[in-house]
C-alpha distance (Angstrom), angle and dihedral (degrees) to the residues before:
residue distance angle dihedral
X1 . . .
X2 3.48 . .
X3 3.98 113.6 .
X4 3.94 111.8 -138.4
X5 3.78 143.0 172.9
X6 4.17 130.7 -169.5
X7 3.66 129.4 -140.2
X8 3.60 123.7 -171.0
X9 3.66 132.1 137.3
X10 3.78 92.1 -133.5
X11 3.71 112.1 65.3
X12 4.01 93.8 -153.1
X13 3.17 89.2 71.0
X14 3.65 90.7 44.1
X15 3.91 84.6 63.9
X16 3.59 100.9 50.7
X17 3.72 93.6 48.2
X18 4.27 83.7 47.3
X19 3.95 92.1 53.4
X20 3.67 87.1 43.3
X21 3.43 92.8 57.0
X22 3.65 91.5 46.6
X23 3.48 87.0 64.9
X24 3.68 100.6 61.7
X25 3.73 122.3 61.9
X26 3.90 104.1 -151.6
X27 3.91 89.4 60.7
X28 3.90 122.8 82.5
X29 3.60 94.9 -171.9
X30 4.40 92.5 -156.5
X31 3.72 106.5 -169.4
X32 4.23 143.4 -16.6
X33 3.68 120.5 -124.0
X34 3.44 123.3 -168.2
X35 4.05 94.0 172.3
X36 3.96 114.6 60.1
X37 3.55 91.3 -148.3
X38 3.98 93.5 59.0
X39 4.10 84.2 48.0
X40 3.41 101.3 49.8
X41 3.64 91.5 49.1
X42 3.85 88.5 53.6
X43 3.61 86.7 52.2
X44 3.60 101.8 52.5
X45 4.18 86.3 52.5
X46 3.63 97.7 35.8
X47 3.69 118.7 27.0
X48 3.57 114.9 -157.5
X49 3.75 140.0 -164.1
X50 3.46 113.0 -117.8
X51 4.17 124.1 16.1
X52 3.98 110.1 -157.4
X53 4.06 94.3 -157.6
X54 3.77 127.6 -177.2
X55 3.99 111.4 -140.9
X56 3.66 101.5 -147.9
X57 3.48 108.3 67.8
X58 3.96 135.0 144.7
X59 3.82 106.7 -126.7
X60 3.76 91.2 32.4
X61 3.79 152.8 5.6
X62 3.91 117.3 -103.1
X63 3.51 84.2 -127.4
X64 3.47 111.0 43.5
X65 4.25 83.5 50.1
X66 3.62 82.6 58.4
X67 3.26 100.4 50.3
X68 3.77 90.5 58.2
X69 3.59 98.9 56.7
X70 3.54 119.1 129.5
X71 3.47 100.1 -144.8
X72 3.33 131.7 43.7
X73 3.80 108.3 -103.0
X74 4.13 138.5 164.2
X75 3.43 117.0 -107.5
X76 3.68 139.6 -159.6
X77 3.99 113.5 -164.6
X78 3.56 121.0 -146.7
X79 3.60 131.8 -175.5
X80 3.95 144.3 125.3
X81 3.96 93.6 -113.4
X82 4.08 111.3 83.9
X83 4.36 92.3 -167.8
X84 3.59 82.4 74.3
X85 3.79 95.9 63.0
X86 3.90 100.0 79.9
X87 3.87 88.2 52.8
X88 3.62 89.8 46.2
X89 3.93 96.6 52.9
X90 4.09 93.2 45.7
X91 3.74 79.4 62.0
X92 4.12 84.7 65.8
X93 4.00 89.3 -115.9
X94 3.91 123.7 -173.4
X95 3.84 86.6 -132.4
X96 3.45 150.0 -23.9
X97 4.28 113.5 -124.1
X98 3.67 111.4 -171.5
X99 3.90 114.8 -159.2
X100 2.76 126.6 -84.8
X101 3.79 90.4 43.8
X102 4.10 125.1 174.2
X103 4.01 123.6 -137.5
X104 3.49 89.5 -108.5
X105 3.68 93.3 59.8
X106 3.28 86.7 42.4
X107 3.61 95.7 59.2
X108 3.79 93.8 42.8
X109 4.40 87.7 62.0
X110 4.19 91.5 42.1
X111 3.94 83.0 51.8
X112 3.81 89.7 51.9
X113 3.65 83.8 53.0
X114 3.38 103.1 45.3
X115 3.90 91.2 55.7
X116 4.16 91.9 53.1
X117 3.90 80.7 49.6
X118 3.73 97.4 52.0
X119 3.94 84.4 46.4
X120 3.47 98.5 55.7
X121 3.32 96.8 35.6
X122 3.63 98.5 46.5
X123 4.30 119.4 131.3
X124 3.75 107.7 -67.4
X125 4.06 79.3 -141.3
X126 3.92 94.4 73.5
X127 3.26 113.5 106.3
X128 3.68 104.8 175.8
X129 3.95 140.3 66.9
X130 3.45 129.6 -144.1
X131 3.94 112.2 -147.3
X132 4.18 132.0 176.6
X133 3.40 117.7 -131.0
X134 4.21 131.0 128.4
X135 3.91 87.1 29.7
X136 4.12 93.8 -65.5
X137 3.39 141.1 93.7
X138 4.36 101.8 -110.6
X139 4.05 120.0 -163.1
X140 3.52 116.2 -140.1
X141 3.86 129.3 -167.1
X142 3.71 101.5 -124.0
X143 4.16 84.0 -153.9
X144 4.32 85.2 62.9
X145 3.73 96.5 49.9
X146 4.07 102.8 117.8
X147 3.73 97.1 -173.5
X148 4.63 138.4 -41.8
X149 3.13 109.1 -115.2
X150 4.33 111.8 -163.3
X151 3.90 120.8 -137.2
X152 3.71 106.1 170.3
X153 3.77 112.2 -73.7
X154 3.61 85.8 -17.5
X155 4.28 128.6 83.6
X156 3.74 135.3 -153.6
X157 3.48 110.4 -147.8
X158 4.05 110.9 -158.6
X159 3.71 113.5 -154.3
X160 3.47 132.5 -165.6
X161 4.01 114.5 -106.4
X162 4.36 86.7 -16.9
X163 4.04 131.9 96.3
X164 3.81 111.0 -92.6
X165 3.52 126.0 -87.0
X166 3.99 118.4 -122.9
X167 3.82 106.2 -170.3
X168 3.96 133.9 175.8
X169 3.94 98.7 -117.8
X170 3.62 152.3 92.9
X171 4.18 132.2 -99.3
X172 3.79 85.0 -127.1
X173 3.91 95.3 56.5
X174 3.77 97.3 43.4
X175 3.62 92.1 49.7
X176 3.73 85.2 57.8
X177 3.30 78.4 66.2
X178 3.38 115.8 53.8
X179 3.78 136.0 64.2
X180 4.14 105.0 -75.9
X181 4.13 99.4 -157.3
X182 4.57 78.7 48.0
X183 3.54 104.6 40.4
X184 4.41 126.2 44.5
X185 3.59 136.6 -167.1
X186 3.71 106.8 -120.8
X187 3.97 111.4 164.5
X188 3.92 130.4 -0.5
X189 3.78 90.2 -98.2
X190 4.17 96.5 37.1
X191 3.85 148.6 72.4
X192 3.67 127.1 174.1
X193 3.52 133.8 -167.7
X194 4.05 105.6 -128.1
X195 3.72 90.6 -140.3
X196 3.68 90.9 68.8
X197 3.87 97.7 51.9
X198 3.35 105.5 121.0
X199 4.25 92.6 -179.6
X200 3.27 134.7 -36.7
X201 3.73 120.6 -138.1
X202 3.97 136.5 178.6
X203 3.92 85.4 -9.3
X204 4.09 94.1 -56.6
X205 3.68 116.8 108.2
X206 3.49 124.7 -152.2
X207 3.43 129.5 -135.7
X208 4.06 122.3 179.6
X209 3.68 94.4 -56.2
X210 3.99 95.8 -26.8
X211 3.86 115.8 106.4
X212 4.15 111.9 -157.3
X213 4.16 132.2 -159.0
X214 4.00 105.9 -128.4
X215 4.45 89.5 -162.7
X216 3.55 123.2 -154.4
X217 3.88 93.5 -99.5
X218 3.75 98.2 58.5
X219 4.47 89.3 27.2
X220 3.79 86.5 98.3
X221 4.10 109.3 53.6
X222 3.52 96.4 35.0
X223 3.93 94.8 55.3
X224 3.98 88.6 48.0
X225 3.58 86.7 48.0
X226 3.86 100.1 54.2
X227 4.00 86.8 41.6
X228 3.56 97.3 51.5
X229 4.08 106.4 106.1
């Protein structure tokens, strides 16, 4: 079940998001906030799953709250003012609610949510991916993957001793999808698997015959992530 809180400086809307939440069985709705101090407190004790976070608020933007969290955590914006939507989406938002909002909308963003959820929460003992490319679903041993390789909203997929994958999808959704302490971001157009490192030298790592750019964006993360015992 997906753990949740609410802020929103109006406590109405509070209560329709509550009996929404009532609703819907895979969402423990935990507490209400109507001050973002008292929430963000909360959150630094108990981290939750999902935030449902109103944008327009007195003491602070939705999004600036949310860009202080401490934890990474899904979030579903609501608010009554739609020129905040764009920002709200760079932020890589669950969903977007705009007031006022029906239950079945309301449904269709906690489904969203409940699919990243599943995802990152998926058994630690799966080992394989499925992935949609040449009109079928194609199963792929996450143990074979060589490196990702990122062409706009498309991805290579290189596979050990197989033909290349082409597949209609982002870097940031497959790695979703993959194990995080197994698999790092090293490039905007690459992810390796650290298993198949075979060195890494003068920030290029080498894979069988395939020599990948670690940039200055991703430098950080990946080097704690190959050091960490």
């Amino acid at each position: 079940m997906i753990k949740a809180i609410a802020l929103d400086d109006e406590p109405p809307a509070l209560d329709v998001l509550e009996s929404f939440c009532d609703k819907i069985d895979v969402i423990d709705l935990q507490k209400k906030f109507t001050k973002s101090d008292d929430a963000f407190k909360y959150l630094k004790k108990y981290p939750v799953d999902l935030l449902f976070l109103d944008i327009n608020m007195p003491s602070i933007s939705g999004i600036d709250f949310y860009k202080k969290l401490p934890h990474k955590t899904m979030v579903i914006f609501t608010t009554a003012y739609s020129e905040y939507a764009v920002e709200g989406f760079t932020l890589s938002a669950t969903d977007y609610l705009l007031k006022p909002f029906s239950f079945s909308r309301f449904q269709q963003a906690v489904e969203k949510a409940y699919s990243q959820w599943k995802i990152q929460n998926q058994n630690p003992e799966q080992n394989y991916l499925f992935i949609r490319a040449d009109y079928s679903l194609i199963k792929i041993l996450i143990s074979d993957i060589l490196f990702i390789e990122g062409l706009d909203d498309y991805l290579k997929i290189h596979i050990q001793n197989q033909k290349t994958i082409v597949a209609r999808m982002t870097l940031k959704a497959i790695l979703e999808k993959l194990p995080a302490t197994e698999f790092a971001r090293v490039h905007r157009s690459f992810i390796v698997p650290i298993s198949k490192i075979e060195k890494v030298r003068n920030k290029i790592i080498f894979i069988q015959e395939e020599e990948i750019p670690v940039s200055a964006s991703y430098e950080t993360a990946f080097f704690t992530l190959l050091n960490k015992d």
